[in-house]
N, C-alpha and C positions, 0 to 999 in steps of 0.2 A: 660415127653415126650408128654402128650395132649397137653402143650403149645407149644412146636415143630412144634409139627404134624397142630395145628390151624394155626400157621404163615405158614407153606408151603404151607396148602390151600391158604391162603390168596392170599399168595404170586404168584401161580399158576392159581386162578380163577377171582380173581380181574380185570385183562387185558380185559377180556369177557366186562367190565363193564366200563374200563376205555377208552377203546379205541372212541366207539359211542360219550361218549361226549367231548373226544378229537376233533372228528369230529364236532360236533356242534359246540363246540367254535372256531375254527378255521372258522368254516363260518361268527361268527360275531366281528373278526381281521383281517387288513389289510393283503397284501398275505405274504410280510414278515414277520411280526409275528403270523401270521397262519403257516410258513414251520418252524419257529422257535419253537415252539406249539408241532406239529405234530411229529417232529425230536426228541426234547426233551422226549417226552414218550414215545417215540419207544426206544429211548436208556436206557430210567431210567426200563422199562418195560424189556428189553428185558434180561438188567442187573441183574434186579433181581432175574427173570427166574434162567438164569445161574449158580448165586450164590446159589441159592436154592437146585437144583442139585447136584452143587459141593460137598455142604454140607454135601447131604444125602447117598452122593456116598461116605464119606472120616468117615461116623461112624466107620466102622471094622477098619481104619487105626488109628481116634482118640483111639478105647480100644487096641489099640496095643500101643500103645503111654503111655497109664496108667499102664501097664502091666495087661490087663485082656485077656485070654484067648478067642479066637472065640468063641469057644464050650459054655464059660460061658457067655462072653455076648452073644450069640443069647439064651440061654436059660433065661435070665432077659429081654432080647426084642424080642423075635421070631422072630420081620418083618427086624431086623437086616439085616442081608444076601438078603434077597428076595428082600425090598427098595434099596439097596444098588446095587443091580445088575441092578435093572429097569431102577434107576438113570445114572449109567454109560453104559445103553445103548443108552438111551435117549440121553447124552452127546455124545456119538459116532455119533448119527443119525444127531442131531444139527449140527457135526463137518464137516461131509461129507456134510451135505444139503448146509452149507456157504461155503466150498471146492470148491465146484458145483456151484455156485453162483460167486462166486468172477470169476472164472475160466470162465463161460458164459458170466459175462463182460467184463475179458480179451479180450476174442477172437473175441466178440462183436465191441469190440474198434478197435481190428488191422483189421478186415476187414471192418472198414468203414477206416480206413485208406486207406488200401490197396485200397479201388474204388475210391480214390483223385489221383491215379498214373499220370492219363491224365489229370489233374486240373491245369489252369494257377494261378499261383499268382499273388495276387495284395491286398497289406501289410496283415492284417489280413483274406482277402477272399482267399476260392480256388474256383476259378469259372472252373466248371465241363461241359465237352460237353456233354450234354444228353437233349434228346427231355421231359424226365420228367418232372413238374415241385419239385423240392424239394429244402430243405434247412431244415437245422441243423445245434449244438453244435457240435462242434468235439473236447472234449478234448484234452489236451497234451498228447504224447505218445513218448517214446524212447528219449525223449530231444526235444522234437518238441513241442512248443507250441501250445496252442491252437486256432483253427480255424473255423471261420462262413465259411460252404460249401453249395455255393449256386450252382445251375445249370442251364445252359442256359436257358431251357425250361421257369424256375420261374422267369428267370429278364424278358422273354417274357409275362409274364403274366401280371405284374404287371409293373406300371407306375413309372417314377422317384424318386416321394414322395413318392411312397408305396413302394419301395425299401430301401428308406432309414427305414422306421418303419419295416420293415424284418433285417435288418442289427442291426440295435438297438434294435430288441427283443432276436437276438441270441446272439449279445455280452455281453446283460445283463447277459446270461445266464452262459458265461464264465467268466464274471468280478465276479460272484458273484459264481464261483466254486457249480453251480446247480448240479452236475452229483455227486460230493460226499454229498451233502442230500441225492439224489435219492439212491443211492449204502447204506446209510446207512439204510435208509427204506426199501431196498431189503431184507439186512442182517439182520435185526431185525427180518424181518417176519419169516425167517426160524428156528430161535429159539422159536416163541410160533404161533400158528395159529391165536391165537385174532387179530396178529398186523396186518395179513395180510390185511384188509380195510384202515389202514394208507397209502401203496403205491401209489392207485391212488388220494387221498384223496391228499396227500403230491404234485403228479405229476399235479394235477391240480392248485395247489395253488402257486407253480413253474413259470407254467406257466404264470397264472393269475402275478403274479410279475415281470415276462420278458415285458406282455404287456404295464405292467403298467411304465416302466423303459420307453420301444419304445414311448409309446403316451409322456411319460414327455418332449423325446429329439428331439421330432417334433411340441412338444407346440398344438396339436389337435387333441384330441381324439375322434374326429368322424372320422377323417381323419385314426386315427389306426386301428379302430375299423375295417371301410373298409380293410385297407389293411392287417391286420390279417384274417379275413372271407374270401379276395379271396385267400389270399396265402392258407391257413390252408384248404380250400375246394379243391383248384386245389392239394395239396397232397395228401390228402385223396383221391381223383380218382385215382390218379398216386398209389397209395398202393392196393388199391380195385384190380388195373389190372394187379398188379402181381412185380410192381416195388416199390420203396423204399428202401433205402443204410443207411439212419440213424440211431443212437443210441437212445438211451428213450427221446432226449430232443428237438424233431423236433419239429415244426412250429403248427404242425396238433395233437400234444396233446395235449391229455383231451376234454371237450363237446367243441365245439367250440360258439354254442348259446349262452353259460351262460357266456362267456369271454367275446363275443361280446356286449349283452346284461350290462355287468359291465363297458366295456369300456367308453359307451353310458350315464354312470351315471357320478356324481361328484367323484372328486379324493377321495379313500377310507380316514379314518380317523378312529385313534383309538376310540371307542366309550366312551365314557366316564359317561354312568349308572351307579347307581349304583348295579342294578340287573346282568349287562356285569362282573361289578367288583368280586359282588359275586361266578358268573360264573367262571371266572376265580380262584379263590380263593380256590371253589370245588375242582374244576381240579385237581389243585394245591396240597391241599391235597390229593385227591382220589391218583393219579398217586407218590407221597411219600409214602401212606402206602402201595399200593400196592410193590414197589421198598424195601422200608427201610426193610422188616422183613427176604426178601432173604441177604439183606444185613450183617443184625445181627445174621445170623442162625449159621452160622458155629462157632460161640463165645457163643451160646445157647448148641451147638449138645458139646461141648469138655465141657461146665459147666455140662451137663450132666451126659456125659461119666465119669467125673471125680467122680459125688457123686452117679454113682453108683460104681466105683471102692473102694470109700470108703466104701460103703455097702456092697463090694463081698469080699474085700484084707485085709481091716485097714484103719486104717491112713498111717499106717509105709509107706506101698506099692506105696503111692501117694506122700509121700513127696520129 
């Protein structure tokens, strides 16, 4: 059972460890394989979590399985009963926290719906009457595709060409279904606290890939760069004063200087170090071992349960 009990920690404490330099390596990969990065161990992470849990919540039903007695296995494990119930509390709280979660997105989504009521169309835009300025991803909802919701105020803001780099950075963001990363790194957080730093981490690097999409399909990335900083500043006043109808994936998230500042540079590239490679390669492993032990526990915790059934029953009892 120490080697058990050593994989759960692993399993459990690890995330503290893997997460920071998830974050670091993500800052030195482009922004799509940075959300790819990012995504990837919050799911293998959060997975393992889980599985860990499960595990330890499913002992009393593996020695029921061997025919061993409660009474007897908790007197060969004591922490039998008492791990067992933490765990499935723990699971219950996880279950209700992503409940709670998905459900704040639901409702999230339908009322940025519902404030397009008065939105004219024109093909993928709802252009919205409001002195605001704003613009946002509006996901598909109910059979409704999804739509870039701009508002009169923001085509006021912004000039022809900087319209067009606002239209290409939100439909990157629909082409490229951004709101389920985001939704995944919501979900993840709520199963281990470590991941929580993944979310804005993730939502800027989103971002940062929307812009990098807009500057490609205006060919000038000074020109984005602008038109990101006045759109993304003119929302952020319009939020500051009590307005704002968008979902997580508006125009004005994440730092807007360090986007602006990246636009300003040459188009990202994978790095090709070999210190980067190594980096990677850490990662790579850190984020498996932490994942794989939750993985293999529950095929640990029944090898167990079995050879102590052999030491409390026979053989007969197990065959």
């Amino acid at each position: 059972m120490t080697l058990v009990l050593a994989l759960v920690m692993v399993t459990l404490v690890l995330p503290w460890g893997a997460v920071p330099a998830t974050r670091r390596l993500a800052e030195l990969l482009p922004p799509r394989e940075a959300c790819t990065a990012l995504t990837g161990a919050a799911l293998l992470l959060a997975g393992g979590t889980v599985t860990a849990l499960i595990g330890l919540f499913h002992v009393p039903f593996l020695a029921s399985l061997e025919q061993i007695p409660l009474s007897q296995a908790a007197a060969e494990w004591p922490a039998t009963v008492p791990v067992a119930a933490v765990a499935g509390a723990v699971l219950a709280f996880q279950a209700v926290l992503l409940v709670r979660r998905w459900y704040e997105r639901r409702s999230l989504l339908a009322r940025a719906w519902a404030s397009t009521g008065d939105a004219v169309s024109d093909g993928d835009l709802l252009v919205v009457p409001d002195s605001e300025p704003q613009a946002f991803a509006l996901p598909g909802w109910r059979k409704r595709g999804g739509r870039v919701v701009v508002t009169t105020g923001m085509l006021r803001t912004l000039g022809p060409t900087e319209r067009e780099v606002l239209f290409g950075h939100e439909r990157a963001h629909l082409t490229g279904r951004h709101h389920l990363w985001a939704v995944t790194a919501c979900l993840a957080a709520a199963v281990h606290p470590a991941l929580r730093p993944l979310r804005p981490a993730l939502d800027f690097h989103l971002e940062r890939w929307a812009d990098e999409s807009a500057a490609s399909s205006v060919g000038d990335r000074r020109l984005a760069a602008t038109a990101i900083a006045r759109a993304a500043l003119a929302a952020a006043s319009a939020e500051k004063a009590g307005g704002g109808r968008g979902p997580l994936l508006s125009v004005s998230t994440g730092p807007v200087p360090q986007r602006v500042e990246a636009l300003l540079q040459p188009v990202p590239v994978r790095p090709q170090a070999r210190r980067t490679q190594a980096a990677v390669a850490g990662l790579v492993t850190a984020v498996t071992v932490s994942a794989l032990p939750g993985l293999v526990l529950a095929y640990g915790l029944h090898e167990y349960v079995e050879f102590a059934a052999r030491g409390l029953l026979g053989d007969r009892a197990v065959e």
